[in-house]
C-alpha positions in Angstrom: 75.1 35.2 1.7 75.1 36.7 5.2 72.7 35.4 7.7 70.0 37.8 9.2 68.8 37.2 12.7 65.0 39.2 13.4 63.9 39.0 16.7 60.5 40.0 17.7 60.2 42.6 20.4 56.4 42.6 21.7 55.0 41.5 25.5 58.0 39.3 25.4 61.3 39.0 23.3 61.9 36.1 21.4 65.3 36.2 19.7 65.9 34.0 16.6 68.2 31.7 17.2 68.5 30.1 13.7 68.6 33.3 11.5 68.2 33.2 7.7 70.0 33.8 4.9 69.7 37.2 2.8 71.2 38.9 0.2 72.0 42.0 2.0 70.8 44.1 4.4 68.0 45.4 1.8 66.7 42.2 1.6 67.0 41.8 5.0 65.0 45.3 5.7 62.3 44.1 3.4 62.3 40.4 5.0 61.6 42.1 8.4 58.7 44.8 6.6 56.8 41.9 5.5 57.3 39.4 9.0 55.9 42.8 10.5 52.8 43.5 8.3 51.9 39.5 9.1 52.1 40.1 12.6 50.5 43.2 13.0 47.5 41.0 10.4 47.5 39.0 13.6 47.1 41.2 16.1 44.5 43.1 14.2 42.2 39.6 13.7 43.2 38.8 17.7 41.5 42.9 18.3 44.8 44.4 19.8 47.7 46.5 17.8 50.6 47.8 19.6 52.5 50.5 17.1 55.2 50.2 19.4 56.2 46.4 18.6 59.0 46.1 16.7 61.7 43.5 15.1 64.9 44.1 15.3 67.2 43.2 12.3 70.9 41.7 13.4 73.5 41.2 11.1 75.8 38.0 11.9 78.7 40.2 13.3 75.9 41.2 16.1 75.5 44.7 14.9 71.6 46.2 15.0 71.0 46.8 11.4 67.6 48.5 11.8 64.5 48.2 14.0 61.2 48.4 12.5 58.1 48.9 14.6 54.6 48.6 13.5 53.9 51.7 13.0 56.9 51.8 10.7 55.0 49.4 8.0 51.1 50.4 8.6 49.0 53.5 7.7 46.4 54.2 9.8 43.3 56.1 8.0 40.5 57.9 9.4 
């Protein structure tokens, strides 16, 4: 299985150094959806939400296999 590296992009970066393994880049995609909707959890209960925050999915050749920001994996509702 390839490894998957997500590194968090919000005040500061924080790259992951260890990575994890994933089946492909699907499960990599959903992996990074669900990291995001627990942060974004977070940041709600802390009373702050940036939409623009984001992970950033690398695969282990070092190619960007997609970004995903928080406004990517909530709907907002009037």
């Amino acid at each position: 299985m390839p490894r998957y590296f997500l590194h968090l992009y919000d005040d500061l970066v924080v790259r992951d150094e260890e990575g994890i393994l994933l089946e492909d880049d699907s499960a990599a995609l959903a992996e990074a959806i669900r990291v995001a909707r627990l942060l974004a959890a977070a940041a709600v209960a802390e009373g702050q939400l940036r939409l623009s925050d984001r992970i950033e999915i690398e695969g282990e050749t070092g190619a960007l296999v997609a970004a995903i920001a928080w406004r990517d994996v909530v709907r907002i509702q009037d």
